[in-house]
C-alpha positions in Angstrom: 0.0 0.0 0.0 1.2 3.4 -1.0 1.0 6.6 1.6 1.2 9.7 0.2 3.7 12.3 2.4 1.0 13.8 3.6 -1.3 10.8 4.9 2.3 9.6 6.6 3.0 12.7 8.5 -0.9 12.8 9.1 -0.5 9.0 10.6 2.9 9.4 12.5 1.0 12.7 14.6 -1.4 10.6 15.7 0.9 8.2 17.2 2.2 10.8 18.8 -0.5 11.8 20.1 -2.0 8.7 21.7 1.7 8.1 23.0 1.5 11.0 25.1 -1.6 10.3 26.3 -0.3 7.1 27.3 2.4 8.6 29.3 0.4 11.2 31.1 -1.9 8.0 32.5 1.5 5.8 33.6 2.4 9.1 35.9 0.7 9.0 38.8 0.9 5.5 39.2 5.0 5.9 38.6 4.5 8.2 41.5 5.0 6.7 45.1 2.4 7.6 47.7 1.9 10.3 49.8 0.9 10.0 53.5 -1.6 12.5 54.5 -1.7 14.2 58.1 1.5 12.6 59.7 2.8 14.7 62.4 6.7 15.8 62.9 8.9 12.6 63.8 11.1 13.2 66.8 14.6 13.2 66.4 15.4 10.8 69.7 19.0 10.9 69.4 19.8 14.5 70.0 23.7 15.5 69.7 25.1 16.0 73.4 26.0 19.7 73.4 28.2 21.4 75.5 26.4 23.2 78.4 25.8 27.0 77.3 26.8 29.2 80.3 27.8 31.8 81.7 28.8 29.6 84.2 30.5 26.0 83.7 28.1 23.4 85.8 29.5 22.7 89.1 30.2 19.0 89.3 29.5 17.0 92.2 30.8 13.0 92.5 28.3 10.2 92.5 25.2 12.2 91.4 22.4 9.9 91.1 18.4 10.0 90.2 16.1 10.4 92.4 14.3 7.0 93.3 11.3 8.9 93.3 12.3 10.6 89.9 10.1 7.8 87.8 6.8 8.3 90.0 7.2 12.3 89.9 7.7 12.5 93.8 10.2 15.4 93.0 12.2 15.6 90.4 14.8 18.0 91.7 17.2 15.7 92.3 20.7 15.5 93.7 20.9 19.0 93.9 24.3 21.3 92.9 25.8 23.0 95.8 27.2 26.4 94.9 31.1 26.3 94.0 33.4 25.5 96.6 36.6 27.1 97.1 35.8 30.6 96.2 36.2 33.8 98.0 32.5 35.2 98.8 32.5 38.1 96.2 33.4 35.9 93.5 30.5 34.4 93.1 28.6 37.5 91.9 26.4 38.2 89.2 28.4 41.1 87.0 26.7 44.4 86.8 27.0 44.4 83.4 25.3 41.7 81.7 27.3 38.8 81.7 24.7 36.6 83.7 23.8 35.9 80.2 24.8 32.5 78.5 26.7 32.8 75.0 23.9 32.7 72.3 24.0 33.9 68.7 22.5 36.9 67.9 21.9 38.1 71.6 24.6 40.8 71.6 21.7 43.3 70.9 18.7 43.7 73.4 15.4 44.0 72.2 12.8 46.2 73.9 11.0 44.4 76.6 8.8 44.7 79.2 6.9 43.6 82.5 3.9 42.6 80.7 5.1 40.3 78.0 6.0 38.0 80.1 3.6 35.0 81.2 5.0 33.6 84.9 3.2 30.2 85.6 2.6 29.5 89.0 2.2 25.7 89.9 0.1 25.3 93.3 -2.3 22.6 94.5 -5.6 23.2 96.7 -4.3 22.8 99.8 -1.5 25.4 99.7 -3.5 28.0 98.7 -3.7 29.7 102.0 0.4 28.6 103.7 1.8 29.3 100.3 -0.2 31.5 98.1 -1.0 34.1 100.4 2.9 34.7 101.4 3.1 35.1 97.2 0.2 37.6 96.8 1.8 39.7 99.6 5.1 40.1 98.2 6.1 39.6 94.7 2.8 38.6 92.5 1.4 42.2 93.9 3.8 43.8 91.4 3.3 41.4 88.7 -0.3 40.3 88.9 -1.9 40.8 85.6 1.5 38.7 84.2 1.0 36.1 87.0 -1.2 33.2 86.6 -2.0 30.4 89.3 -2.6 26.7 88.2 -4.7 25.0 90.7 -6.2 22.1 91.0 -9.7 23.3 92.8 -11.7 26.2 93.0 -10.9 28.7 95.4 -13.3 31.9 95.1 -11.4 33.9 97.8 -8.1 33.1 96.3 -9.8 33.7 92.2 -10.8 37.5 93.4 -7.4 38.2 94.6 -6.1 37.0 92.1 -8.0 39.4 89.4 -9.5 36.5 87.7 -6.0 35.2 86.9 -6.5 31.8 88.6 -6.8 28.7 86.5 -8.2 25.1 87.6 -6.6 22.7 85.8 -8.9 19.9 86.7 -5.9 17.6 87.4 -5.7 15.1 90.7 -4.4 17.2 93.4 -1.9 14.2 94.3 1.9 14.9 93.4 2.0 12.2 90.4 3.8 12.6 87.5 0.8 12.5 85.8 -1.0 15.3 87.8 2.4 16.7 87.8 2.2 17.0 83.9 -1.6 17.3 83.3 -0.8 20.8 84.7 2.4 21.7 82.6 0.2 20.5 79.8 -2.7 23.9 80.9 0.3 25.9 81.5 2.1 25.3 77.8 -1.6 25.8 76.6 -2.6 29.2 78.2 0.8 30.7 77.5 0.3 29.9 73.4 -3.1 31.5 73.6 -1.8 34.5 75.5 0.6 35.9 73.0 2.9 37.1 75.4 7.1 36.6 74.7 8.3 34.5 77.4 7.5 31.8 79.5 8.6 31.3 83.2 7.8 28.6 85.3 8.1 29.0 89.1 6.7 27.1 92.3 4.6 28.1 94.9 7.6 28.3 97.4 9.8 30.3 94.9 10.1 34.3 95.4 10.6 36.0 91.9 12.7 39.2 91.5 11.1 40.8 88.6 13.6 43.6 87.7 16.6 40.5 87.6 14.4 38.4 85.0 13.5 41.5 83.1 17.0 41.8 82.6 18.0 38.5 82.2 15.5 37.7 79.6 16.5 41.2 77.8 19.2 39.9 76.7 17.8 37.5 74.6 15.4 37.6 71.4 12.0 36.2 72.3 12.0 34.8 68.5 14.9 32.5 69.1 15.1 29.1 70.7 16.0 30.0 74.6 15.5 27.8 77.4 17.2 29.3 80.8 17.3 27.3 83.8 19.2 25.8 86.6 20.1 21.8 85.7 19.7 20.0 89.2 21.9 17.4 88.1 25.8 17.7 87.1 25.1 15.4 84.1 22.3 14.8 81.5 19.4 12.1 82.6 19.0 9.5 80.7 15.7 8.0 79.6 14.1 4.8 78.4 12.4 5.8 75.7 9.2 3.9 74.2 8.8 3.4 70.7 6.2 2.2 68.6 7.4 -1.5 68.6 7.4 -3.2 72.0 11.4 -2.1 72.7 12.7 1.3 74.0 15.8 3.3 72.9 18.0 5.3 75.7 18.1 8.8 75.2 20.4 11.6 77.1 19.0 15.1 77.7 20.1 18.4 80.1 16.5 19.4 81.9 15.5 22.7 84.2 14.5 21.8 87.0 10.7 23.0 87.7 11.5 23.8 91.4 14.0 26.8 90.9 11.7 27.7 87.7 12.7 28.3 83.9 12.0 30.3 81.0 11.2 29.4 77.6 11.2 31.9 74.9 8.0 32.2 72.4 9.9 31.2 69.5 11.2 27.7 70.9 7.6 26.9 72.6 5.9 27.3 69.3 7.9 24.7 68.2 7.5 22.7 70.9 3.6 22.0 69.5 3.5 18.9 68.4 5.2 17.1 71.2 2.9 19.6 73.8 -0.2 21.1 72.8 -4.0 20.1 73.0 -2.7 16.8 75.6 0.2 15.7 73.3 2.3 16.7 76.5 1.0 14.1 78.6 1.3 11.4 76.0 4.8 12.7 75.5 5.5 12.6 79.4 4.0 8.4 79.1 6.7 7.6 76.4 9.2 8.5 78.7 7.8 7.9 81.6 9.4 11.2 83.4 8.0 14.4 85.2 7.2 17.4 84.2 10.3 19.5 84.1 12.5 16.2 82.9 9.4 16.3 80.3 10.4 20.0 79.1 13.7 19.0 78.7 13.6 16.3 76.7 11.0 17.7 74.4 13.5 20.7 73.7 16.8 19.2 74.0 16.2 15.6 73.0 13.4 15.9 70.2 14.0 19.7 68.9 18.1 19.9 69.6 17.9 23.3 71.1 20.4 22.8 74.4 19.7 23.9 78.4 21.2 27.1 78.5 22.0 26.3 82.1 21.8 29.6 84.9 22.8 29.5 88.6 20.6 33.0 89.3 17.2 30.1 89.7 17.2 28.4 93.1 15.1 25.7 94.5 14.3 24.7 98.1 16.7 21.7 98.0 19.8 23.6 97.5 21.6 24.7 100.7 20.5 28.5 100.3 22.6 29.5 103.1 25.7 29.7 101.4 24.5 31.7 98.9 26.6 35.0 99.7 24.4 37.9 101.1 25.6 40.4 98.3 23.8 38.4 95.9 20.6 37.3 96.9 19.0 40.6 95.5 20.7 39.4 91.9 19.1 36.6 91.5 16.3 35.5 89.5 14.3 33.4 91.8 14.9 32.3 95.7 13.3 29.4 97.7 12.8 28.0 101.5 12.8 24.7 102.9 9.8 24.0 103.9 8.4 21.9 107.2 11.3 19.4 106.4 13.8 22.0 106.8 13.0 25.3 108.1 16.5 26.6 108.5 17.6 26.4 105.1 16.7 29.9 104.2 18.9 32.7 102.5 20.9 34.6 105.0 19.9 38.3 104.6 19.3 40.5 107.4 16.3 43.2 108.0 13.6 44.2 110.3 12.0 40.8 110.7 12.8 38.2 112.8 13.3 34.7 111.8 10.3 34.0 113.8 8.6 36.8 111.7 9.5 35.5 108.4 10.8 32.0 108.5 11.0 31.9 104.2 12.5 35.6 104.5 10.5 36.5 101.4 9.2 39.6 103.7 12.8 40.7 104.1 14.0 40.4 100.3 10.8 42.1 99.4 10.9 45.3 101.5 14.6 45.2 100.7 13.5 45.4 96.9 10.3 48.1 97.6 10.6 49.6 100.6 7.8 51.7 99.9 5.4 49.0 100.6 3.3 50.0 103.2 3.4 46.8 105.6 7.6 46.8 105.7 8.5 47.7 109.6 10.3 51.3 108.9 7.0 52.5 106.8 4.6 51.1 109.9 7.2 53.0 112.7 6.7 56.4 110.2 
């Protein structure tokens, strides 16, 4: 059969045509398939950075986990004493600025004040009245629109002094590591929907001296990955982790301990979302089977590689607060007491009130701080 040239080039463009058509069909399927809706995979092995400081760590021998670490009895564990062998004004914060850990891009401040910061304070029902009170008297009465109180029951007297600013959790009031976390969880939760820069997490028996962490935090960028705090161990924890199959992995991580307090900047707890907002904190806190705090730490240093940038200015009650020097308690960030279990292990600053007066000495550091205030001894004798 004879084609003429223009039936042939007539014939080979259709061909063509139903060869391309051929191809466009064989794509997809040559594709491979997408998952839909998986969230961010952790990173469980995270490198084992050098502490950032200010300070090098203090190391102590034969520092141990808490036994109670696991159930969250308390998870500041094995505290570090402050550094031995120093003469007592060495020890000082510098006037100038060098509190601050080394951190990229932090070499210029960035306006900030009072109010955009969101300080968490943890509490449980039955302290409300031998803990809280001490609180509303002396430091939350110059912070209290930035000051917010996680409970776990309703307290109407406590929710009007408060100005509103008093949230119940709804968690067990027992000192679990689930209830313990069920209340991180609210916090992480209430700070995201605030907008606010910075978030600090203190105790009810911690005292927190706003004009230090205003300046502390100045000197840092709110949009970067910060997280301050005070390690209670002189070495990273290390975790069983669970994964999806019946074995776990071990994984290492530096963590602030919850009972001095820490900061997390907004940039770093956006982030932090997946791993701890809307309940994922809880479920996090199961696959490692850790408290609160240790929780924190390994979401940020062990999942998101952003190291501890580890502070001494934080203090908890299980440190021996007596040898902090007296020329530096006012520098500091936050203080502590010891409790029932050990009264005496206060900071040693003197004033108008006796030990008797003020066994925490909050009332002291206070009127030392704003002497003004109208229920400090000199103002009542005037």
């Amino acid at each position: 059969m004879h084609l003429s040239p223009v039936g042939l080039s007539k014939h080979c463009f259709l061909v063509s045509l139903a060869l391309c058509a051929l191809l466009l069909l064989l794509i997809p399927t040559l594709q491979a398939p997408q998952r839909q809706g998986e969230p961010p995979q952790p990173r469980p092995h995270a490198r084992l950075a050098k502490p950032r400081s200010g300070h090098e760590p203090h190391r102590t021998h034969n520092a141990t986990v808490h036994q109670s670490a696991g159930n969250g009895k308390d998870s500041d564990v094995n505290q570090l004493p402050l550094p031995r062998g120093r003469r007592q004004g060495s020890w000082r914060v510098p006037k100038r600025d060098s509190t601050r850990a080394s951190f990229p891009g932090s070499q210029s401040r960035e306006p900030l004040e009072q109010k955009d910061i969101f300080i968490a304070v943890k509490t449980t029902r039955k302290y409300h009245i031998s803990r809280l009170q001490l609180l509303f008297q002396t430091w939350v009465s110059k912070a209290k629109e930035q000051t917010f109180i996680f409970t776990d029951g309703e307290d109407k007297e406590l929710k009007q002094k408060s100005g509103g600013n008093i949230i119940n959790t709804n968690c067990s009031a027992s000192h679990t590591r689930q209830a313990l976390c069920c209340k991180m969880s609210v916090e992480y939760d209430k700070f995201i929907e605030s907008q606010k820069k910075w978030f600090c997490h203190v105790d009810d028996d911690n005292y927190v001296i706003l004009p230090s962490l205003l300046r502390l935090l100045s000197s840092y960028s709110h949009t970067q990955d910060v997280y301050l705090g005070r390690p209670s161990l002189d070495h990273p924890i290390e975790a069983a982790e669970r994964v999806k199959s019946d074995g776990s992995m071990s994984v290492k991580f530096w963590f602030a301990t919850g009972g001095a307090g820490f900061c997390i900047s907004r940039g770093l707890a956006l982030k932090m979302s997946p791993w701890a907002s809307l309940g994922n904190f809880i479920t996090t806190a199961e696959k490692i089977r850790l408290p609160d705090d240790c929780t924190v730490g390994y979401i940020i240093e062990a999942l998101l590689e952003v190291p501890l940038m580890h502070t001494w200015l934080f203090h908890s009650h299980l440190e021996n607060l007596q040898r902090l020097p007296t020329a530096d308690i006012l520098r500091q960030v936050t203080l502590s007491y010891g409790g029932v279990e050990n009264r005496r292990n206060v900071v040693s600053i003197g004033g108008d009130f006796s030990l008797t007066e003020d066994p925490s000495r909050f009332k002291t550091v206070h009127c030392l701080l704003y002497p003004e205030t109208h229920w400090c001894p000199r103002n009542i004798r005037n």
